[in-house]
C-alpha positions as CSV (number, residue, x, y, z in Angstrom):
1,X,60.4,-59.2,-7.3
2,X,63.0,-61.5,-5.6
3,X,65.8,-60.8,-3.1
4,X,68.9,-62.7,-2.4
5,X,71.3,-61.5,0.1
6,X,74.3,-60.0,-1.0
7,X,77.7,-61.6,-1.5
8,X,79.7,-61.5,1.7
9,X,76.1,-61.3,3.9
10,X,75.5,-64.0,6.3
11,X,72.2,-65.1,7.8
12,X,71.7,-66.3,10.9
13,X,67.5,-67.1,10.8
14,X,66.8,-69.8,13.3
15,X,66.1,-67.4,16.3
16,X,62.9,-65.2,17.1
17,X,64.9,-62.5,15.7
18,X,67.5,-62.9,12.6
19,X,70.3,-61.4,12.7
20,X,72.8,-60.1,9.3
21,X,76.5,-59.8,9.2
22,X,78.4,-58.0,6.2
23,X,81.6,-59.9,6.5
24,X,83.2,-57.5,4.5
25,X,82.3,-54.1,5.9
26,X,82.0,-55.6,9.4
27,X,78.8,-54.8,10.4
28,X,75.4,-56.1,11.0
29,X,71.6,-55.8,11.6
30,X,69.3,-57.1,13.8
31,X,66.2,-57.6,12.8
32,X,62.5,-57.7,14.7
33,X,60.0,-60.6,14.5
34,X,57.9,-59.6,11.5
35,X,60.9,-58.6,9.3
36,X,62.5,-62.3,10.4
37,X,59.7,-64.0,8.8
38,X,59.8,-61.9,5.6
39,X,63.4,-62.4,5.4
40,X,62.6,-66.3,5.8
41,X,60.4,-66.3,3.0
42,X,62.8,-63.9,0.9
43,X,65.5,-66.5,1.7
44,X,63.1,-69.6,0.6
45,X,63.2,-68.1,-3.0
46,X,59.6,-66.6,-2.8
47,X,58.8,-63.5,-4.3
48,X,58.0,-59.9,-2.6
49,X,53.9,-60.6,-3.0
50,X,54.0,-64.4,-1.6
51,X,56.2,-62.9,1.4
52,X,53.7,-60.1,1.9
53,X,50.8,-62.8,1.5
54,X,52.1,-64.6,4.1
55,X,52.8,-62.1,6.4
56,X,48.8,-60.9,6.3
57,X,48.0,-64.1,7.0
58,X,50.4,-65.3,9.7
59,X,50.0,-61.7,11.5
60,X,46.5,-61.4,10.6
61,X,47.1,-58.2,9.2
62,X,46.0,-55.9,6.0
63,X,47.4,-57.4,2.6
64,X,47.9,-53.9,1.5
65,X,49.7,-52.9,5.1
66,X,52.3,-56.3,4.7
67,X,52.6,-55.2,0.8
68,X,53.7,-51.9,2.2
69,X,55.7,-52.7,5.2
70,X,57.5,-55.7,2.9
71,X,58.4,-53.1,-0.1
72,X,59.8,-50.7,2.4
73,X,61.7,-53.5,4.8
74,X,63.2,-55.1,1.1
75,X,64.3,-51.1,0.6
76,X,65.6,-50.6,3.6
77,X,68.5,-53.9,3.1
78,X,68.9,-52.6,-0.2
79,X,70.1,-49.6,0.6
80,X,72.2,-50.8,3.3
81,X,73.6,-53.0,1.1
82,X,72.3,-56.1,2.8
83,X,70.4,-57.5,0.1
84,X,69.7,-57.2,-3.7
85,X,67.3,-57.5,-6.7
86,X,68.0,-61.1,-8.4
């Protein structure tokens, strides 16, 4: 599946750590190194998989962990309205 943030959210990507403001609510996120990059790749128009894919491999971790871990961070912005299904 692939993500786009919602209208009204702004990305800020460059740093070690992204950061998301809801314009219209006012309020924003901070998020950690791993969840940057899959917000990166989410951004880059790739889909769930690819991002967890690249995520095992750049973190040298589990496919089935970064599957996991990228289904529940894509969840999480969901449901705080931060990002949606396209």
């Amino acid at each position: 599946m692939r993500y786009r943030l919602r209208d009204g959210v702004l990305a800020q990507t460059a740093l070690p750590r992204a950061v998301l403001l809801d314009s219209a609510r006012g309020e924003y996120a901070e998020i950690n190194a791993v969840g940057t990059a899959m917000l990166r790749g989410l951004l880059e128009g790739l889909d769930a998989e690819a991002v967890a894919a690249r995520i095992a491999a750049e973190f040298a971790v589990d496919t089935a962990a970064a599957e996991s871990d990228c289904r529940a961070f894509c969840a999480d912005l969901v449901a705080r309205g931060l990002l949606e299904a396209q």
